[in-house]
Backbone as CSV, one residue per row, in Angstrom:
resi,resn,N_x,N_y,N_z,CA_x,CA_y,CA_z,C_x,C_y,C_z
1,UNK,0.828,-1.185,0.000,0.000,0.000,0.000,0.882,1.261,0.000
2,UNK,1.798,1.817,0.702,2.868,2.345,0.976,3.594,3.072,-0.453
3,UNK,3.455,1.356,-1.523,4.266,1.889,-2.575,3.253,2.579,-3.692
4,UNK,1.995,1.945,-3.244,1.171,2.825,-4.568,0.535,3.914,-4.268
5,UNK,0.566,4.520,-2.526,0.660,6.152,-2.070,2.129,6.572,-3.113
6,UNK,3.056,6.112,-2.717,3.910,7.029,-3.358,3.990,6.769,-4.327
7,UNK,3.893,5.950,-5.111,3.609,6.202,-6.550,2.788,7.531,-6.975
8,UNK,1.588,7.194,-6.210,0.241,7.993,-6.691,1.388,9.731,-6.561
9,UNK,1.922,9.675,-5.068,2.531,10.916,-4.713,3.646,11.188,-5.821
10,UNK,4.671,10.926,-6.504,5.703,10.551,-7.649,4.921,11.050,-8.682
11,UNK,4.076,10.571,-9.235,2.988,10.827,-10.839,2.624,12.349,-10.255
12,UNK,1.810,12.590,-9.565,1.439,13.943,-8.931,2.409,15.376,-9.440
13,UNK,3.471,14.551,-8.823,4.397,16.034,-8.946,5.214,15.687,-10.047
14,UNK,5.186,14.411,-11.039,5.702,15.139,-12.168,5.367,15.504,-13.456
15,UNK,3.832,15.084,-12.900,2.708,15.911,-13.647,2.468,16.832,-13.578
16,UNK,2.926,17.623,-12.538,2.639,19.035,-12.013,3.912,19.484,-12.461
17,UNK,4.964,19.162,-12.716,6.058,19.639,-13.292,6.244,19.653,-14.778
18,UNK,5.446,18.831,-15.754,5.489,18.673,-16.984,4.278,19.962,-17.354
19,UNK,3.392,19.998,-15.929,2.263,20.811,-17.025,2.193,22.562,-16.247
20,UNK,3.111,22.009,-15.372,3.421,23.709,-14.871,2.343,24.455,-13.563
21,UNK,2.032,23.477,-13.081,1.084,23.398,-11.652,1.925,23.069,-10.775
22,UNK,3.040,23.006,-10.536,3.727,23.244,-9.191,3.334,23.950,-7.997
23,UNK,2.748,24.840,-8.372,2.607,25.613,-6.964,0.940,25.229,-6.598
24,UNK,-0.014,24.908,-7.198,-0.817,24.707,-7.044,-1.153,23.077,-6.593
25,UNK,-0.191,21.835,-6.866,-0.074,21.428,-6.393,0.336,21.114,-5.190
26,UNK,1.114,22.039,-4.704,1.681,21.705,-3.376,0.629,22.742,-2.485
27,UNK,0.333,23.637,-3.016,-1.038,24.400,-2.402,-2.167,22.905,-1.841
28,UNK,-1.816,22.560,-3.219,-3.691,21.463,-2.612,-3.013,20.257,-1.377
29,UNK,-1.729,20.144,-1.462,-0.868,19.258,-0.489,-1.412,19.415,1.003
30,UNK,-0.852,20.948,0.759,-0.768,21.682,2.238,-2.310,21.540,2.930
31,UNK,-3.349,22.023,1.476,-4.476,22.328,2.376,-5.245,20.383,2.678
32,UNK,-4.703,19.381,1.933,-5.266,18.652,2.205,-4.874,17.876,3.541
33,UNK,-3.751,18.625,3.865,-3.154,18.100,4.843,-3.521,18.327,6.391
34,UNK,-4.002,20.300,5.958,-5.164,20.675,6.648,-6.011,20.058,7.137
35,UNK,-6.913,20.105,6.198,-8.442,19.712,6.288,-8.360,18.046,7.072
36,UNK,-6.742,17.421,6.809,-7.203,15.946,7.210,-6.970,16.422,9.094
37,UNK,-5.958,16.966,9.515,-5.635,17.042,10.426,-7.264,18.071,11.370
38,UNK,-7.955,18.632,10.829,-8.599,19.398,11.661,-10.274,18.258,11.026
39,UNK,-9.796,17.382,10.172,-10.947,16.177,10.199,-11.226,15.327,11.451
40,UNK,-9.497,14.856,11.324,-9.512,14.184,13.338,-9.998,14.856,13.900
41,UNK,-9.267,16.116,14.291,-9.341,16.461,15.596,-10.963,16.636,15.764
42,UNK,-11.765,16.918,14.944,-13.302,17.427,15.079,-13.461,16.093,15.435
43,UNK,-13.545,15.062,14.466,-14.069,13.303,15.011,-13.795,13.333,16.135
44,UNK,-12.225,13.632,16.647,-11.526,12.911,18.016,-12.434,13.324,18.989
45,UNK,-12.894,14.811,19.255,-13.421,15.205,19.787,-14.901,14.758,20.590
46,UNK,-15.683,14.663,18.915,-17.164,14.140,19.149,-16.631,12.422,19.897
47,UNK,-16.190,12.103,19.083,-15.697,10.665,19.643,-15.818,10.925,21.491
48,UNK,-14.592,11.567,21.671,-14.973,11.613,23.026,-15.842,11.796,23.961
49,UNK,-16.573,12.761,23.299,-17.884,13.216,23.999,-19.274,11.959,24.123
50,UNK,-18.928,10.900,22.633,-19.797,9.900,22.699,-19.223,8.823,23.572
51,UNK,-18.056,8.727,23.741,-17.382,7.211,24.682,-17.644,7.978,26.229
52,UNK,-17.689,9.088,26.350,-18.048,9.941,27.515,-19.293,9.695,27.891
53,UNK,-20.189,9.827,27.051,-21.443,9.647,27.214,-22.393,7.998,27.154
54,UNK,-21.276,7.319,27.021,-21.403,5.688,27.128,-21.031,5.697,28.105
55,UNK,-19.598,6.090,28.922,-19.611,5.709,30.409,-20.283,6.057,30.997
56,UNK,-21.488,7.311,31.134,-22.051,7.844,31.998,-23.147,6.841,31.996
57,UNK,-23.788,6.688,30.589,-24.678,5.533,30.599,-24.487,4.053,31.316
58,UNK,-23.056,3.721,31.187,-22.617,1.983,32.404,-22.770,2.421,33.324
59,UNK,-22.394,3.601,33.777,-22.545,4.011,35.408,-23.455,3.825,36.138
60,UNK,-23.992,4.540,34.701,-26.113,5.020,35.696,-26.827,3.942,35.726
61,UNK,-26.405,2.504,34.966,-27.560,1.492,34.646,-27.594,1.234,33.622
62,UNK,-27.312,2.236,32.895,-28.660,2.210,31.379,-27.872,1.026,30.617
63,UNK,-26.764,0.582,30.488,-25.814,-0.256,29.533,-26.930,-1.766,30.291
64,UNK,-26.836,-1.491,31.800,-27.668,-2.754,31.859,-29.069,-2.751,32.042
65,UNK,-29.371,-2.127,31.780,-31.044,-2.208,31.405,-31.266,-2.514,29.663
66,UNK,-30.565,-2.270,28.837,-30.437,-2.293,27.532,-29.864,-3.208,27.258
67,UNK,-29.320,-4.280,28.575,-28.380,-5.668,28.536,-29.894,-6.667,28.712
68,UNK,-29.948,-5.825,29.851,-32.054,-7.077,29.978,-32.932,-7.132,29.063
69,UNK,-32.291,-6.019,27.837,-34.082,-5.802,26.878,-33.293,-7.217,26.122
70,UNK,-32.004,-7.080,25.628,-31.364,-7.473,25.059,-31.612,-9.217,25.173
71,UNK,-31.547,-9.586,26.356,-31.005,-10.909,27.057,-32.040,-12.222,26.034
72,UNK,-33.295,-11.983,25.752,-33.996,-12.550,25.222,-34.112,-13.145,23.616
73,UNK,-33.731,-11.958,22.914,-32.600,-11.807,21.765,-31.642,-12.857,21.544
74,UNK,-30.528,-12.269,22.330,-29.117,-13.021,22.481,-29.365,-14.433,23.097
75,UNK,-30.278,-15.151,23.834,-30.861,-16.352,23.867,-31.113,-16.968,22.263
76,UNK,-32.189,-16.473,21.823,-31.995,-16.911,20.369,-30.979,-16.642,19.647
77,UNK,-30.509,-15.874,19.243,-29.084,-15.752,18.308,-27.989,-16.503,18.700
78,UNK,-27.933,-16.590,20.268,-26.516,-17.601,20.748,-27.384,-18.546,21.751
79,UNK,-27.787,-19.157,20.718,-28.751,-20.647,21.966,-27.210,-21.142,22.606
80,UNK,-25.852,-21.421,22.080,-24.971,-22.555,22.549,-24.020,-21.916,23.645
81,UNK,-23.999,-20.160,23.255,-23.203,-19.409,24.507,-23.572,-19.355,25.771
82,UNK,-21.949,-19.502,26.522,-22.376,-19.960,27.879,-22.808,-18.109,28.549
83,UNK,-22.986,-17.846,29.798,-23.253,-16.818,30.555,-22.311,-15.772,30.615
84,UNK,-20.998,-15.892,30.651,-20.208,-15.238,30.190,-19.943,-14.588,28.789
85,UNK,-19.743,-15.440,28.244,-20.065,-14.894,26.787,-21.552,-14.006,26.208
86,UNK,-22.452,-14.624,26.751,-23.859,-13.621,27.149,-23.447,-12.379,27.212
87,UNK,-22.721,-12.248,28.286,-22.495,-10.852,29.135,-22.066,-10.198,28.326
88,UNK,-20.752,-10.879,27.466,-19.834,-9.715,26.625,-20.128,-9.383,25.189
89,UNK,-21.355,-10.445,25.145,-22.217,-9.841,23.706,-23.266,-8.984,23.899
90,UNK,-24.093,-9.191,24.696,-24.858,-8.137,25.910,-24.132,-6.850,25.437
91,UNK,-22.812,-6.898,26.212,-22.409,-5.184,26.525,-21.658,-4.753,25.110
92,UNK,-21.106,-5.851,23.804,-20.972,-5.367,22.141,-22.073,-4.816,21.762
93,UNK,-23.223,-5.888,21.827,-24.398,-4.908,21.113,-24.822,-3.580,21.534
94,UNK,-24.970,-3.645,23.014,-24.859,-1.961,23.755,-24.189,-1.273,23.297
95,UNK,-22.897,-1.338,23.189,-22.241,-0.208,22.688,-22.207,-0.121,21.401
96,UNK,-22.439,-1.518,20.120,-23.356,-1.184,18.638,-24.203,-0.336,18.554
97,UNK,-25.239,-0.732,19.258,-26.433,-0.101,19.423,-26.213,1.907,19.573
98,UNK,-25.432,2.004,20.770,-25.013,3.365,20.674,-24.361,3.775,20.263
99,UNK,-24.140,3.157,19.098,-23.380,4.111,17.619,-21.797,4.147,18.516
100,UNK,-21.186,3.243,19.465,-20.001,3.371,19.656,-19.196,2.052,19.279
101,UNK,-19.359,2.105,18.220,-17.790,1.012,17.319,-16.722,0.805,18.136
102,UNK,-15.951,1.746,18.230,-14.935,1.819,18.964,-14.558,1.128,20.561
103,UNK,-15.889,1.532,21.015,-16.182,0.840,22.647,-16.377,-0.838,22.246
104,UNK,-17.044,-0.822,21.285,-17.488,-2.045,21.398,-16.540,-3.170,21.173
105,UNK,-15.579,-2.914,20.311,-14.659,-3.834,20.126,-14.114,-4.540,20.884
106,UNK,-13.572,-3.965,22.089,-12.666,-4.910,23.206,-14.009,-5.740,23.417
107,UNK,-15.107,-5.125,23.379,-16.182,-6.720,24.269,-16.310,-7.575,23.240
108,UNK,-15.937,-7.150,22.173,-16.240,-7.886,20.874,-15.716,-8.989,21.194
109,UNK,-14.437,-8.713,21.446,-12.674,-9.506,21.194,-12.860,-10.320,22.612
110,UNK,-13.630,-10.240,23.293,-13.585,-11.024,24.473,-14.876,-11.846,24.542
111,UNK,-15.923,-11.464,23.928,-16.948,-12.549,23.446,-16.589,-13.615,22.423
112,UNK,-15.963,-13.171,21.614,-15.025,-14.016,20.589,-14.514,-14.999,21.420
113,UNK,-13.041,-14.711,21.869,-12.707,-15.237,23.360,-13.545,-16.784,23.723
114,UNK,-14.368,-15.908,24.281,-15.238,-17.035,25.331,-15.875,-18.002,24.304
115,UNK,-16.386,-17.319,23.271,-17.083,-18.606,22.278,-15.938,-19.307,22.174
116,UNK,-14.503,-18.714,21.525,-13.775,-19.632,21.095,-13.523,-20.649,22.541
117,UNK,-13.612,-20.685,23.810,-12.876,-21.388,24.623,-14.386,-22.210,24.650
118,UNK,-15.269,-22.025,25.013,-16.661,-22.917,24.616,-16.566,-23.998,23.279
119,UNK,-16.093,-23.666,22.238,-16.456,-24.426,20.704,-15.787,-25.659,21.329
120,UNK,-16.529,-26.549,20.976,-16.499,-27.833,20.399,-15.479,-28.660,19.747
121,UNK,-15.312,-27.794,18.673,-14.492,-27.984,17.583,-13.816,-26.590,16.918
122,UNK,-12.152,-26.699,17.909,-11.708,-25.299,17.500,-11.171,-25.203,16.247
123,UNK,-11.083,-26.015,15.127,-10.287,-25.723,14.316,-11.437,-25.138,13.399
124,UNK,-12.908,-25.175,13.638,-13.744,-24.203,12.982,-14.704,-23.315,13.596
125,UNK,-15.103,-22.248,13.372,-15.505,-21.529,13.906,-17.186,-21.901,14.330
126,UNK,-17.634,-21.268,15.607,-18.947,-22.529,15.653,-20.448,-21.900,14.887
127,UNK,-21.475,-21.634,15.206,-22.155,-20.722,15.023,-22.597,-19.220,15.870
128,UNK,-22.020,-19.710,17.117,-22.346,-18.488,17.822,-21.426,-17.325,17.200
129,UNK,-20.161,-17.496,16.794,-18.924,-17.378,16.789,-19.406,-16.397,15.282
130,UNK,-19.742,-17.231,14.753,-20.117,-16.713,13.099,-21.192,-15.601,12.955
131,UNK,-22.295,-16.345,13.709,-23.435,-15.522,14.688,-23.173,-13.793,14.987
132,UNK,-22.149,-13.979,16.035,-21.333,-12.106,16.454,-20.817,-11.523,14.983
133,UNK,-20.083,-12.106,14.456,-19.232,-11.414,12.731,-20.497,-10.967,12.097
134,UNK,-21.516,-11.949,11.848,-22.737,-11.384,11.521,-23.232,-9.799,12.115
135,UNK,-23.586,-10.082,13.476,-24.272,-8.555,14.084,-23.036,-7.632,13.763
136,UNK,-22.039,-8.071,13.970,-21.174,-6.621,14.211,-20.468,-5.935,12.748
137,UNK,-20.790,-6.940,11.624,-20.661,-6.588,10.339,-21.680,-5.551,10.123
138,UNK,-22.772,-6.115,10.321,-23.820,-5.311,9.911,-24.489,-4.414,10.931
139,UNK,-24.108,-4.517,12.421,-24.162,-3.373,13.068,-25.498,-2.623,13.265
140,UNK,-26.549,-2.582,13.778,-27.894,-1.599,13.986,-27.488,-0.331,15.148
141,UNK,-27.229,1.072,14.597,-26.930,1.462,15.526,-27.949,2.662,15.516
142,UNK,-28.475,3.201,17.297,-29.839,3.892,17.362,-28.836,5.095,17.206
143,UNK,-27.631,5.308,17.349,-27.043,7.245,17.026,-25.858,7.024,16.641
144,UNK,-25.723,6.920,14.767,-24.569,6.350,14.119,-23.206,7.917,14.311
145,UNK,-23.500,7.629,15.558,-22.138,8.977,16.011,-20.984,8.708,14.753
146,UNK,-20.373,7.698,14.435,-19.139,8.046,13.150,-19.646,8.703,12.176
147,UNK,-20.871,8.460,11.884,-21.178,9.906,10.971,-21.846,10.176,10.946
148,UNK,-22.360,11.012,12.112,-22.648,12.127,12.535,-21.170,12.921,12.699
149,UNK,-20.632,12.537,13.356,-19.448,13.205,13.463,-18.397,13.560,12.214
150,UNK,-18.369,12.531,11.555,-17.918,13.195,9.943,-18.612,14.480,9.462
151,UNK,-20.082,13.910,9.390,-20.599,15.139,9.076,-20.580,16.716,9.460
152,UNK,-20.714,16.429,11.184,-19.914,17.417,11.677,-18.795,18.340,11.168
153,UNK,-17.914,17.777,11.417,-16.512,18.086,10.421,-16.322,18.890,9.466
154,UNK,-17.087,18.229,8.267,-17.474,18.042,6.876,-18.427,20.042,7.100
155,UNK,-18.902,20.018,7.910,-19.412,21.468,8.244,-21.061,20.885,7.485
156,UNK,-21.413,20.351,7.621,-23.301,19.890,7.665,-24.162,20.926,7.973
157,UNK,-25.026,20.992,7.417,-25.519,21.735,7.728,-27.099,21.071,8.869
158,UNK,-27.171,19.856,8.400,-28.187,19.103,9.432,-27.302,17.821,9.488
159,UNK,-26.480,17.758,10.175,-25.938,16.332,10.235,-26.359,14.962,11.249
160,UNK,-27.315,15.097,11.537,-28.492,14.154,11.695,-29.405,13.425,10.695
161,UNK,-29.338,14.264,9.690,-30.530,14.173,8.482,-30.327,12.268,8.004
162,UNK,-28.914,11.975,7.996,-28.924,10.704,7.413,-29.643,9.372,8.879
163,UNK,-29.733,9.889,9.919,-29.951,9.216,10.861,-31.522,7.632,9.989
164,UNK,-32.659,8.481,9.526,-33.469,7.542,9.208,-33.089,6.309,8.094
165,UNK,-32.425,6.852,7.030,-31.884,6.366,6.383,-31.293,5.274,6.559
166,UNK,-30.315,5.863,7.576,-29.564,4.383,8.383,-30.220,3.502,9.137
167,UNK,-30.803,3.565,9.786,-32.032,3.136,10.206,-32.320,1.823,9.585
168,UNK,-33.044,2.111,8.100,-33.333,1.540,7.648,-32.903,0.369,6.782
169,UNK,-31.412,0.943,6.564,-30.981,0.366,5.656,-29.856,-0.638,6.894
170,UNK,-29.681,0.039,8.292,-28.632,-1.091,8.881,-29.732,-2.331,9.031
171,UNK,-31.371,-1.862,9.285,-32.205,-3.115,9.688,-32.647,-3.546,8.858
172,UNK,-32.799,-3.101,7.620,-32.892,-4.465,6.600,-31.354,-5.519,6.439
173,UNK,-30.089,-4.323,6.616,-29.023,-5.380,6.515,-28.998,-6.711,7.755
174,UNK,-29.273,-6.316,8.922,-29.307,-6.768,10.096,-30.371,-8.334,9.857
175,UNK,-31.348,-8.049,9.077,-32.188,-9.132,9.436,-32.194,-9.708,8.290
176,UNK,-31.485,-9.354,7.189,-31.195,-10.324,5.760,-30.138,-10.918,6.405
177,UNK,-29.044,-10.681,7.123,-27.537,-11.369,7.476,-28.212,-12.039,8.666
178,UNK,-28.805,-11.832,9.865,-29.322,-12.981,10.624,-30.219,-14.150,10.093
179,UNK,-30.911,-13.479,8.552,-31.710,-14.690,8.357,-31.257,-15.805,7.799
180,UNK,-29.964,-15.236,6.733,-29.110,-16.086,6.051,-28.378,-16.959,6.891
181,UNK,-27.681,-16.854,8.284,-26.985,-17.288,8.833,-27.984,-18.296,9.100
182,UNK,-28.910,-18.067,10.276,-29.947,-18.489,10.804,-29.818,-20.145,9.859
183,UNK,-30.740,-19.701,8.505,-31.142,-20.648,7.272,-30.080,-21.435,7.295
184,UNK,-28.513,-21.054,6.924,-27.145,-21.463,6.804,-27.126,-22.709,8.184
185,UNK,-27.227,-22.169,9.196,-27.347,-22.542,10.823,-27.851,-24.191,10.469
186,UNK,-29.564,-23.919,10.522,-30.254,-24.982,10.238,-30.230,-25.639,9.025
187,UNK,-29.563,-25.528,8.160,-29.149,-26.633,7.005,-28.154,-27.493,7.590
188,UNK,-27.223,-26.850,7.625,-25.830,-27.348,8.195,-25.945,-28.789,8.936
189,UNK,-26.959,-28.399,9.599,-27.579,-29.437,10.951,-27.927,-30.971,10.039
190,UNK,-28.481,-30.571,9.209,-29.394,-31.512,8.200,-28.712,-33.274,7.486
């Protein structure tokens, strides 16, 4: 990857040297270099304010009250996971759910974990196992903070506006990829 940035970077400037855009190239350098650096920092920011606003939510309850709506769910989707593993898919989808990706991963990586020390048969992955790659591929989240926060950035002028959209389109993805698995699930068996 490395070599076909600098490639791409190499062609750039000696295209800009054959056609006499030198300075305007390194103009668009500078400002893109800008815009990327004050892109983070706006994300980094909201970011924080949303992983901020997830801890306040574990604190107060709410991660486990949204673990109990949950629990009934995650019974069906992981009939074979033990209680532990429950827990740490419980608190992935919570933090899916609240549009925090980022949070969610370590529980991801430790529900993984536990399925893998549960399976049966480790040299393949089981269904619960396949089950999580499913939700967290396709992800339903109620406040898709990564972009919202791009949008932010980006200077939006309603950067909420895509909220229904997503909506719709993570829960049709959500329940075409559980149904396939699901179907996949019960053949397999056969």
């Amino acid at each position: 990857m490395n070599y076909i940035w600098c490639g791409m970077i190499v062609i750039s400037i000696v295209v800009s040297i054959f056609t006499g855009t030198v300075s305007e190239t390194v103009n668009g350098a500078f400002e893109g270099a800008k815009n990327a650096v004050f892109t983070v920092l706006s994300f980094a920011g909201v970011m924080c304010f949303w992983t901020g606003l997830l801890k306040v939510a574990e604190k107060s309850g709410l991660s486990q009250k949204i673990e109990k709506l949950l629990k009934p769910l995650i019974r069906f989707l992981f009939p074979r996971a033990g209680e532990e593993s429950k827990k740490y898919i419980a608190m992935n989808m919570t933090a899916n759910l609240l549009g925090m990706g980022n949070a969610a991963t370590p529980m991801g990586i430790k529900a993984m974990q536990n399925l893998d020390k549960e399976n049966k048969h480790p040299e393949y992955a089981s269904d619960d196992m396949c089950m999580l790659v499913v939700l967290n591929t396709t992800s339903l989240q109620l406040i898709p903070t990564t972009i919202i926060s791009l949008r932010v950035a980006a200077g939006s002028e309603n950067p909420f506006s895509v909220v229904l959209p997503i909506w719709i389109s993570a829960l049709c993805a959500v329940i075409a990829a559980v149904t396939c698995a699901k179907l996949y699930f019960g053949r397999k068996k056969l």
